[in-house]
C-alpha positions in Angstrom: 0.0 0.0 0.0 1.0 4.0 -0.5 -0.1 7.0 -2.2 -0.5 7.3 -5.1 2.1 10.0 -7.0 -0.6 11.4 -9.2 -4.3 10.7 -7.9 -3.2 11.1 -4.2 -5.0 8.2 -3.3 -4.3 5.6 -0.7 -4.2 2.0 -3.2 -1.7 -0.9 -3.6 1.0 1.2 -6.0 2.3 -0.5 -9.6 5.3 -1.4 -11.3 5.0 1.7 -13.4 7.4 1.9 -16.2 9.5 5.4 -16.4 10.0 5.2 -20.3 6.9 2.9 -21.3 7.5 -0.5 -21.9 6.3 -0.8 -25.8 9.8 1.1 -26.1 11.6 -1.5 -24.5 9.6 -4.3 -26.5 10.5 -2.5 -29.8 14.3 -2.6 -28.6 14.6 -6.2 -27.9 12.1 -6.9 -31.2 14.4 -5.3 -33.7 17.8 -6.5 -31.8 19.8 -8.6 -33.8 20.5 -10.4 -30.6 17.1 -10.0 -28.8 19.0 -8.4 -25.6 19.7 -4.8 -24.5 22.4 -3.2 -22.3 22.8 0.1 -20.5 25.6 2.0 -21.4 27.2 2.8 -17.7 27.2 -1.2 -17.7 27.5 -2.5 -21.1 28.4 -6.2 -20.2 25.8 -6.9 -18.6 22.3 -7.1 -20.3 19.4 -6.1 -19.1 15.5 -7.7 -19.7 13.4 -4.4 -19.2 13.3 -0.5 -18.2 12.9 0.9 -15.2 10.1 1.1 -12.8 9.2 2.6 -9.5 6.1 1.5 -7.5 4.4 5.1 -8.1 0.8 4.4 -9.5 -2.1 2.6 -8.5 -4.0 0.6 -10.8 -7.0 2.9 -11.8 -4.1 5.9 -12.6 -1.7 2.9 -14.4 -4.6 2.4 -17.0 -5.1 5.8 -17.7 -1.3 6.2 -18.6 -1.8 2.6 -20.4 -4.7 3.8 -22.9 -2.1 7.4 -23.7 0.3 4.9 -24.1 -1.2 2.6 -26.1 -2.4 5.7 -28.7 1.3 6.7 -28.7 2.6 3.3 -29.8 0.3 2.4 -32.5 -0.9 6.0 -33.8 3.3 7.7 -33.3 6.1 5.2 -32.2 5.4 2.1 -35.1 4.4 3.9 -37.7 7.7 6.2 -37.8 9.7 3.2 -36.6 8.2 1.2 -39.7 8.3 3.5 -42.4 9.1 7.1 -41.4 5.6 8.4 -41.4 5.3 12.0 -40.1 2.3 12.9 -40.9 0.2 12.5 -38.1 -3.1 13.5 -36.4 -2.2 15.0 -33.1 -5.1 14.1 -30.2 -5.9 14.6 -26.6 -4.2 11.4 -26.3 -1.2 12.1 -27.8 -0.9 15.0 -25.8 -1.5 13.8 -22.8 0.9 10.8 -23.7 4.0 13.6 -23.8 2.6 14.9 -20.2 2.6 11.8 -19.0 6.3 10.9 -19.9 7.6 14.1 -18.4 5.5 14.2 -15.5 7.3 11.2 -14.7 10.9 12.0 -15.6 10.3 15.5 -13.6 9.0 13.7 -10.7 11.7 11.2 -10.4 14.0 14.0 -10.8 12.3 16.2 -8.6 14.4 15.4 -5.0 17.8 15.3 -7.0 17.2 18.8 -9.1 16.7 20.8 -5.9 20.1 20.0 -5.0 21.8 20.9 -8.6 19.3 23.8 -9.3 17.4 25.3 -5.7 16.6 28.5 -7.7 15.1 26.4 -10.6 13.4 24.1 -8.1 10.2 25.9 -7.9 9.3 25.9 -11.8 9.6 22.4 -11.6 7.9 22.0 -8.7 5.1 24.1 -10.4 5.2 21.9 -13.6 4.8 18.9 -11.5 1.5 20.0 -9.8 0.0 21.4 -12.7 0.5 17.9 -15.1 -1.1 16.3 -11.9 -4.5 18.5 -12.3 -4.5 17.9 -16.1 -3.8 14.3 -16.1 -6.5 13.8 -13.3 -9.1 16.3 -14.4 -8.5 15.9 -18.4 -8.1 19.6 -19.0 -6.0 20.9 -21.5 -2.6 22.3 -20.7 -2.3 26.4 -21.2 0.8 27.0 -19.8 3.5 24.6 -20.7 5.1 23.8 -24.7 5.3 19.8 -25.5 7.2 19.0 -28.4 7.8 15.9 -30.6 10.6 15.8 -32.6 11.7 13.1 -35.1 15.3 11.7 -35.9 16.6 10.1 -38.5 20.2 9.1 -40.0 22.5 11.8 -39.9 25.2 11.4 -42.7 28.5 13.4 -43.3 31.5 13.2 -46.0 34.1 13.1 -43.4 34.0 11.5 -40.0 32.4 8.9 -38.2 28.8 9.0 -37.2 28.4 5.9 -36.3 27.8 6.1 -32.7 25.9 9.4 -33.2 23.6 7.8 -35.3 22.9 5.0 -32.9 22.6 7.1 -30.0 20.1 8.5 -32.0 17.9 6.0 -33.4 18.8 2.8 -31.2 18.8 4.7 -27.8 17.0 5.7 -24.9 17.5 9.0 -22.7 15.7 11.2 -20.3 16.9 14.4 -18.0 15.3 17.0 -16.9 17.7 20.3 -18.2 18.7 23.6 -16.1 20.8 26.7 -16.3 19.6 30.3 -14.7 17.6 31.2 -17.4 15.3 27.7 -18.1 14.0 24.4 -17.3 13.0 21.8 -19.7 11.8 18.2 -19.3 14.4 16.5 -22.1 12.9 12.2 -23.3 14.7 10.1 -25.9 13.0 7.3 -27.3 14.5 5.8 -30.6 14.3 7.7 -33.5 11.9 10.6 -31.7 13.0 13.8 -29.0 9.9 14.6 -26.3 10.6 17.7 -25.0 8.4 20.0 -22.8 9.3 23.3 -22.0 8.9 24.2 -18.2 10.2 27.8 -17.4 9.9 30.4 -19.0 6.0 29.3 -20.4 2.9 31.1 -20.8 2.1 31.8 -17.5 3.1 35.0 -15.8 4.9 33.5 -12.8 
């Protein structure tokens, strides 16, 4: 039993996936030896992403069914043939929320450390995905961006690890200086990026 990171509520908490498992799936799908590995470790392979018992079961569905529209409607389609002409939805949307509500709040103890004057945007950014992703409203404040990747080539030099890092790999921060804050998620072959200080509201 706990509470619940983005309902509140008192429930037996999930397994919930940081970077949403499809990902992983896709990884191990299209490896030529069915096996992925972490690059502070690369000897050892590993079987799946990350997770952190943060969810409970009613709020894990509700990421589920963003995810699920994200997969089939974004992530194949480009992964299969380069399609990048897509219908943009409340699901889709709320999908990109989702993914950095999740990488801000995991970040959230860590960043006040590395950036205490920052701390409060992301604080901010934090409570106000909760309301949307629990009340369904649209966000008005805050910039979420997809943007798609594909292979980079060059007359001189060697791009080869570039190119992997950008189509094969997966990466997440949340990024700081004095001036901004911005939630940073690298899936393969895609950027999700959503812009947390300075944003539309007059803070």
């Amino acid at each position: 039993m706990g509470t619940c990171a983005l309902c509140k509520g008192d429930s037996e908490l999930q397994k919930s996936h940081i970077i949403p498992k499809f990902v992983f799936k896709w990884l191990k799908d299209t490896s030529a030896t069915g096996l992925m590995r972490q690059a502070v470790n690369p000897q050892k392979p590993i079987q799946d992403g990350e997770t952190k018992r943060m969810l409970c079961k009613e709020c894990e569905k509700k990421f589920s069914k963003f995810e699920t529209s994200f997969a089939n409607n974004i992530f194949y389609p480009y992964q299969k043939e380069k399609t990048i002409n897509f219908q943009i939805d409340k699901n889709i949307i709320n999908f990109a929320i989702s993914i950095s509500w999740r990488i801000a709040s995991k970040s959230l103890s860590g960043f006040k450390e590395f950036q205490p004057s920052m701390f409060p945007h992301l604080e901010n950014a934090i409570n106000y995905w909760n309301t949307i992703l629990n009340e369904g409203k649209e966000d008005e404040y805050f910039e979420h961006h997809i943007l798609f990747l594909d292979i980079l080539n060059q007359p001189h030099g060697n791009l080869e690890k570039f190119n992997f890092y950008m189509l094969r790999c997966i990466d997440s921060t949340i990024v700081a200086d004095s001036n901004e804050v911005f939630c940073f998620t690298k899936f393969p072959g895609m950027f999700i990026i959503s812009l947390i200080y300075p944003n539309k509201n007059i803070e």
